[in-house]
N, C-alpha and C positions, 0 to 999 in steps of 0.2 A: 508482510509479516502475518496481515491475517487472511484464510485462503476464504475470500467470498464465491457466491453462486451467480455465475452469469444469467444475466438476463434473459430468460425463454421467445424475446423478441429475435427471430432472425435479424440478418443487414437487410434483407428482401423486405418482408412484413415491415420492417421500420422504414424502410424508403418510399416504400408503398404509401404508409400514412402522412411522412411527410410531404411526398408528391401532391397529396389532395391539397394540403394546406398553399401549395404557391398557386400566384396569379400570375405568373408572366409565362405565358402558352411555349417562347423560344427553348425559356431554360428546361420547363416540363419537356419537351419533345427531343431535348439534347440528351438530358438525362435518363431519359425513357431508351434512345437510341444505343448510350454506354451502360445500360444495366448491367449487362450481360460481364462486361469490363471492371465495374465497380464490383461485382461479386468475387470477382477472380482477384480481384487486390484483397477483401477482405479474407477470400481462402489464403491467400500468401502470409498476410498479417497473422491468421493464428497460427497455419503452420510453425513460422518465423519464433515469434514468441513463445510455444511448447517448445520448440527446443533451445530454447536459449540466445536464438539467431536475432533477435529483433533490432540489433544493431544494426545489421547488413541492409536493412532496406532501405534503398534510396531517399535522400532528403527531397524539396523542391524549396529553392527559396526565390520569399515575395518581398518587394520593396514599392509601396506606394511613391516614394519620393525618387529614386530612379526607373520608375515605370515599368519596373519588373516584372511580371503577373504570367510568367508562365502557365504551356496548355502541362496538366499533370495526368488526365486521363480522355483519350481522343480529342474532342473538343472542347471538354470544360477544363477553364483555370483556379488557379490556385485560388484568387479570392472567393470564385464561383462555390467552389469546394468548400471551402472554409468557413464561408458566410450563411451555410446552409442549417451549423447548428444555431447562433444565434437569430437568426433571421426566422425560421423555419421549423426549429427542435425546442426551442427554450418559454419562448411566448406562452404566456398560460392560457392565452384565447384556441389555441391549436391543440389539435388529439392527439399530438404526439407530446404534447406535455407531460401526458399519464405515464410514457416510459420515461419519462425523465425522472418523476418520481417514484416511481417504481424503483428505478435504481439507487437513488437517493435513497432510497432505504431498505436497500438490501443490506446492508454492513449493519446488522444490528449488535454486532460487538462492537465498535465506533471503526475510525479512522483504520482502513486494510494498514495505510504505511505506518503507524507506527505505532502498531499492536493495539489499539481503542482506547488508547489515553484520550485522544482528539474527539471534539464531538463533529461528526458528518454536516458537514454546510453547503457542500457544492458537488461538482462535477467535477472531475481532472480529465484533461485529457494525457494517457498515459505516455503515448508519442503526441507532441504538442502538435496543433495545427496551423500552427504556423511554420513547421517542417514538413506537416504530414499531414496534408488537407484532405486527402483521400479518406482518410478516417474519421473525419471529426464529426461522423453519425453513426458509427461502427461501434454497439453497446458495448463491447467487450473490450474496447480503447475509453468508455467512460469509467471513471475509476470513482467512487464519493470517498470524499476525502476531507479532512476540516481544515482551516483555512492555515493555519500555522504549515501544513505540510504541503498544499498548495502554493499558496502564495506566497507563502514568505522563504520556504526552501528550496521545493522543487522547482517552481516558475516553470519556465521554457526549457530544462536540459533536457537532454536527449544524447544515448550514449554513442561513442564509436569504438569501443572495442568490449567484448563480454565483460570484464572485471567491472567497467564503469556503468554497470545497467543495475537499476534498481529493481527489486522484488516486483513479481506481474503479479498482484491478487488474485487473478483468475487463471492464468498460465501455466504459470513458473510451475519448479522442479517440486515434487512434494519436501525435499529433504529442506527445503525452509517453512516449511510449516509445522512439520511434524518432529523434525530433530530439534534440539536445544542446543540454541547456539549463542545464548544471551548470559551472563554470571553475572555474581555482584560481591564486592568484597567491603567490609565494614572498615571504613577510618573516624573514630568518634572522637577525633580531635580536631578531625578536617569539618571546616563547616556545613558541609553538604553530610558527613556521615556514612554517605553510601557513595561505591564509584560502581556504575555499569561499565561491561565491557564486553567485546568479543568474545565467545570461546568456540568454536565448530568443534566438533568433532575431528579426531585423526584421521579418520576411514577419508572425510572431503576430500576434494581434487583444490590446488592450491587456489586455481582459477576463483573458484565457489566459496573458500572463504575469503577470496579477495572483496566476491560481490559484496556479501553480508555485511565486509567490515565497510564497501563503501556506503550501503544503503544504511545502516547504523551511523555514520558517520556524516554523511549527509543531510539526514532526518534531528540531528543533531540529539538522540538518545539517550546518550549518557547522561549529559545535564537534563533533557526535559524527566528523562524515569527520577534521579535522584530530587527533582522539585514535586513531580507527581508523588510520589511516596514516602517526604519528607518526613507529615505530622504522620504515617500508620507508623513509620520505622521508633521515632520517640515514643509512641502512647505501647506497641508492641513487645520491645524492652525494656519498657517501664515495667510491663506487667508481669513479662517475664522474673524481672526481678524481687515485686512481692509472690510471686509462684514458687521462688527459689526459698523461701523462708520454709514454706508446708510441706513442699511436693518433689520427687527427684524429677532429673531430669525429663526423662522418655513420656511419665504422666504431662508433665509442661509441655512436652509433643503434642502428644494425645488431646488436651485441653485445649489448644490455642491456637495449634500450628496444623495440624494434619486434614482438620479440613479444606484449610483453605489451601493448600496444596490439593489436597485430590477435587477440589470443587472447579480448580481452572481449569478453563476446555482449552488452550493453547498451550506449549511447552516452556514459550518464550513470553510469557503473561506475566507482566514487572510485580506484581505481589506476588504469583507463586513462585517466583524467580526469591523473591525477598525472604519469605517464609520458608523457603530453602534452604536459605543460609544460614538459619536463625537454627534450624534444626540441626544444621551439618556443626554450628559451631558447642549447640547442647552436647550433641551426641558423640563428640569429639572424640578418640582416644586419649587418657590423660598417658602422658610418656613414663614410663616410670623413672622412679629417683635411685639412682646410683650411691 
């Protein structure tokens, strides 16, 4: 939901540093031998994911307990692959920490998945590596993310047909960043006050608001916007309501509402989404009386 800047590290330049960092000369000279191969998976990967495809790339699955460990590129296997970010990327005694944190804080409007309500704590990997060990140093598969959307929603999915793919922060289609596909409608008798919900645009392919409603739905949205914007939505109707004593409507825009509408840099931003409504329902048509 929110579109971040990949990391200016190539897969190359970051393999390279990682490489310095291991001491077992076998796996160096294996992986030295499949560069050429590892590159070609990361060209497939972003192809894949601009367009939409990233479901179609083959899984590999590993099972320590039935000794599973498939080869997943020439000679190296899955755990091989896999064990390369923690083992080798993550350490903060290694140079290749510095891109870890580097992308850790590239999201400086918070969490990409679920618009910067979250605050960034980790690393995600977008296709998990434990399907997709070929990536799990492939910056553009790190995604920083805070731990509510990592760990406790997304975990390990990984989709198999386009409607079931979540948003690529770095990838995906612009028309999820840039169109307004989030509303909110006021119930101020329901305890929550506010319901977020879906709304795409009409022009979408049905497919595209399928995605939306699943990564909204997923990300569990509704309820976290309507708890995130709980106390503004009370103290902002409140105020509304001594504004309504002095001032007509369009000034109580003007006063309260209008910047914080045009000061949000996303479309789908849960206060200018809020402060939308608050306007739509001042500015209302009153219907006339018959």
């Amino acid at each position: 939901m929110l579109k971040i800047v990949k990391n200016s590290n190539t897969f190359e330049s970051t393999l390279d540093i990682v490489l310095e960092g291991i001491r077992e000369p076998n796996l160096v000279s294996r992986i030295k031998t499949h560069k050429l191969d590892l590159i070609k998976e990361f060209e497939s990967y972003e192809d894949s994911t601009a367009k939409g495809d990233g479901f179609k790339i083959p899984t590999h699955n590993f099972s320590k307990r039935a000794n599973i460990d498939p080869l997943v590129v020439g000679s190296l296997t899955h755990s091989e692959l896999s064990s390369l970010y923690s083992n080798y990327f993550v350490p903060e005694r290694l140079d290749s920490r510095v891109i870890y944190n580097t992308i850790l804080a590239s999201s400086i409007e918070g969490c990409p998945y679920c618009g910067g309500i979250g605050n960034v704590k980790e690393l995600d990997h977008f296709l998990p590596k434990s399907k997709y060990p070929q990536f799990s140093l492939l910056t553009s598969n790190l995604v920083p993310s805070c731990k509510i959307c990592n760990q406790d929603l997304k975990k390990s999915k990984f989709a198999k047909i386009y409607e079931d793919q979540i948003i690529h922060p770095y990838n995906d289609f612009n028309i999820f960043f840039e169109d307004k596909w989030i509303d909110v409608i006021f119930k101020p008798s329901h305890e929550k006050k506010t319901e977020f919900f879906v709304s795409p645009p009409e022009s979408w392919s049905e497919s595209d608001k399928k995605r939306a409603d699943f990564h909204f739905n997923l990300f569990d949205l509704s309820e976290r916007y309507s708890t995130f914007i709980a106390g503004e939505y009370l103290s902002t109707k409140q105020s509304i309501e001594n504004l309504k004593l002095v001032h007509d409507n369009q000034s109580i825009v003007n006063y309260i509402l209008q910047h914080v509408i045009d000061g949000a840099k996303t479309p789908n931003d849960c206060r200018k989404i809020l402060y939308e409504a608050f306007k739509r329902e001042l500015l209302a048509p009153i219907e006339p009386i018959i």
